[in-house]
C-alpha positions as protocol buffer text, in pm:
chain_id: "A"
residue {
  index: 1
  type: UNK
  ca { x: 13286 y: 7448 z: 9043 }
}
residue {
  index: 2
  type: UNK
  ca { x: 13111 y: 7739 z: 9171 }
}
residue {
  index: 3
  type: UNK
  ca { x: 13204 y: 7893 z: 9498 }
}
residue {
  index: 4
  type: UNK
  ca { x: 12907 y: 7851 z: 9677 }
}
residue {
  index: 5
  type: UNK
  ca { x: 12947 y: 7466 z: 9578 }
}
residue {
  index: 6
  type: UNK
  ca { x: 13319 y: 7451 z: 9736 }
}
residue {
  index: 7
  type: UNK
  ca { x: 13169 y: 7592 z: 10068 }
}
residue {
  index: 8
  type: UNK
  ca { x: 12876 y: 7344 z: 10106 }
}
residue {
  index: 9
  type: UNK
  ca { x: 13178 y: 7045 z: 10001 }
}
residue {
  index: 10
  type: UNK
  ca { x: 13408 y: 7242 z: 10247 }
}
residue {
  index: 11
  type: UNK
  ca { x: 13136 y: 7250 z: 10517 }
}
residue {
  index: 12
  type: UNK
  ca { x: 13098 y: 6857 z: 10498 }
}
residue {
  index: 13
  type: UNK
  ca { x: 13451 y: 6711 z: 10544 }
}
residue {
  index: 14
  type: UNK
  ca { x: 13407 y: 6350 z: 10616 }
}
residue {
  index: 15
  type: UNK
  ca { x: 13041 y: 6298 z: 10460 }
}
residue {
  index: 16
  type: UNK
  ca { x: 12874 y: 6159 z: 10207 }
}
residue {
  index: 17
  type: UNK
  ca { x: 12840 y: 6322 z: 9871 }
}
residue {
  index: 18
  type: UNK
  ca { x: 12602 y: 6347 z: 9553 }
}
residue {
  index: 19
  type: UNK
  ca { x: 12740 y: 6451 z: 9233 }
}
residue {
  index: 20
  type: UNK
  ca { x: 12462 y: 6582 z: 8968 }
}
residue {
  index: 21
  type: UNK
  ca { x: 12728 y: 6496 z: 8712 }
}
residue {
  index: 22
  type: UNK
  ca { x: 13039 y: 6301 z: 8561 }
}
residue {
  index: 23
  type: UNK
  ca { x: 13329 y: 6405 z: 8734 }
}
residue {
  index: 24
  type: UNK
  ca { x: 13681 y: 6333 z: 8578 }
}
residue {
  index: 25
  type: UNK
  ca { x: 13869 y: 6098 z: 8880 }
}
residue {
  index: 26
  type: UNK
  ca { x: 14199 y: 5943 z: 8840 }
}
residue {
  index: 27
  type: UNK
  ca { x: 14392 y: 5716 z: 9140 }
}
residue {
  index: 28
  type: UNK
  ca { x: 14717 y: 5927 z: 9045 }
}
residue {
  index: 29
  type: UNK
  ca { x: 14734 y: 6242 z: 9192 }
}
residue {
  index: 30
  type: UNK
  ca { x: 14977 y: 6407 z: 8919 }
}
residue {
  index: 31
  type: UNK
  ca { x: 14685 y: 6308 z: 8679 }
}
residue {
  index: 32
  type: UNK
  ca { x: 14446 y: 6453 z: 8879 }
}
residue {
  index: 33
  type: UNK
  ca { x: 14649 y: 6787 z: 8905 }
}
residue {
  index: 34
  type: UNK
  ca { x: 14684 y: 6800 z: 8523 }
}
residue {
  index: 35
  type: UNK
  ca { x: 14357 y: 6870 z: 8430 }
}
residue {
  index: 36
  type: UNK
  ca { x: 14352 y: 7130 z: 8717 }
}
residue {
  index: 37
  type: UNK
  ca { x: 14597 y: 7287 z: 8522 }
}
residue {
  index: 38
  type: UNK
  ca { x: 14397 y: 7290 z: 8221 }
}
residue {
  index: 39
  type: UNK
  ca { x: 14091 y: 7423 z: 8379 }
}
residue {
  index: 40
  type: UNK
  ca { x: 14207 y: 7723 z: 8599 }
}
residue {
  index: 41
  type: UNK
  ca { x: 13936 y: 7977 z: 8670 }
}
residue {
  index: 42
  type: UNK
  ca { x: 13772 y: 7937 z: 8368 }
}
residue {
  index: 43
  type: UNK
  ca { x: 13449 y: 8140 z: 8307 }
}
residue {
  index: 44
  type: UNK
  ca { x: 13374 y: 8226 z: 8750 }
}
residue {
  index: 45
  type: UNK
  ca { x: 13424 y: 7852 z: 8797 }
}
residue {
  index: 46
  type: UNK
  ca { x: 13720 y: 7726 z: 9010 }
}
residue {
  index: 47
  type: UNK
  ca { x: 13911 y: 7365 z: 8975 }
}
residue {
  index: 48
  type: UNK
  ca { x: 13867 y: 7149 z: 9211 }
}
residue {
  index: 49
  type: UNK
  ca { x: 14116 y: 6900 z: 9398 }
}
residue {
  index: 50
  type: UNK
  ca { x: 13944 y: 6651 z: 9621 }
}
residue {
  index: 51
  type: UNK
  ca { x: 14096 y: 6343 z: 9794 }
}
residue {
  index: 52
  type: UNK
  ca { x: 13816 y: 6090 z: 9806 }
}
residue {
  index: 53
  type: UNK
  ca { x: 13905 y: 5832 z: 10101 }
}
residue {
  index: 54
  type: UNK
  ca { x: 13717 y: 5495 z: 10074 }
}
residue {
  index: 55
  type: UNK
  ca { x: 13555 y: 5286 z: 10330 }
}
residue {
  index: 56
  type: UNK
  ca { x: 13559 y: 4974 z: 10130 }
}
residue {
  index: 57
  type: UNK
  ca { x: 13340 y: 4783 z: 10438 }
}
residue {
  index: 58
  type: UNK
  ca { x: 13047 y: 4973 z: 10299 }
}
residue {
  index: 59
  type: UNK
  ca { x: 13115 y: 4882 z: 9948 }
}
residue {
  index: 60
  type: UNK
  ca { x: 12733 y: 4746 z: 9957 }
}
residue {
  index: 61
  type: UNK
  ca { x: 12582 y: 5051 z: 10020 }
}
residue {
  index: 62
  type: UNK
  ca { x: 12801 y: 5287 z: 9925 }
}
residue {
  index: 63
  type: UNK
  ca { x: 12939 y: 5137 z: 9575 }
}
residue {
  index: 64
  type: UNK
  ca { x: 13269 y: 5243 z: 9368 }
}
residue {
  index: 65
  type: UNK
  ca { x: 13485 y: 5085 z: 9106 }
}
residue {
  index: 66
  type: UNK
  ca { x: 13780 y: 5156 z: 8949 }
}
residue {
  index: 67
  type: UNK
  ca { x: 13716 y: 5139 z: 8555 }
}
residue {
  index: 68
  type: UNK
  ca { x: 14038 y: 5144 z: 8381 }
}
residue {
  index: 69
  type: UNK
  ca { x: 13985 y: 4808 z: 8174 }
}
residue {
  index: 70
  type: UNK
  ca { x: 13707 y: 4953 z: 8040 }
}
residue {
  index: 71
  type: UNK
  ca { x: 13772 y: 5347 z: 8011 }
}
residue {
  index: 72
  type: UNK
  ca { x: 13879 y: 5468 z: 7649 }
}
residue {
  index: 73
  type: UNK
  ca { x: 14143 y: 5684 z: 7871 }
}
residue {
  index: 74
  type: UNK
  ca { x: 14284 y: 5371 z: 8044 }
}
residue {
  index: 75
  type: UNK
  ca { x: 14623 y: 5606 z: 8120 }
}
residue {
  index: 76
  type: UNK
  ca { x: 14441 y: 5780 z: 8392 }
}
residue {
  index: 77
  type: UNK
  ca { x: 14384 y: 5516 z: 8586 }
}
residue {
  index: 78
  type: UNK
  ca { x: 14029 y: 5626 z: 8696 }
}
């Protein structure tokens, strides 16, 4: 993710985003930190960690779902 990206996320703690693309998400943190690992600084992009907290009361307007019966990848538990 480019830096300028991290600083607008960074800036809005706590708020809603948009993603203009698939994003790789697991529930398991270790998982999560593994592809980190594999994607270090790589061409003036930085890996990315977030924590994504869930208000599941707004499910309705804010959906979500967890897809692992259906993912090919159904080890990491996204």
């Amino acid at each position: 993710m480019a830096m300028e990206e991290i600083e607008y996320l960074t800036a809005n703690v706590g708020g809603l985003i948009t993603l203009n693309a698939f994003t790789s998400t697991s529930i398991d943190p270790e998982i999560a930190l593994s592809f980190i690992l594999d994607s270090m600084n790589y061409d003036g992009n930085h890996a990315v960690f977030f924590e994504i907290r869930i208000n599941t009361e707004l499910s309705l307007t804010n959906p979500y779902a967890k897809i692992s019966s259906v993912s090919t990848m159904p080890n990491e538990c996204e």
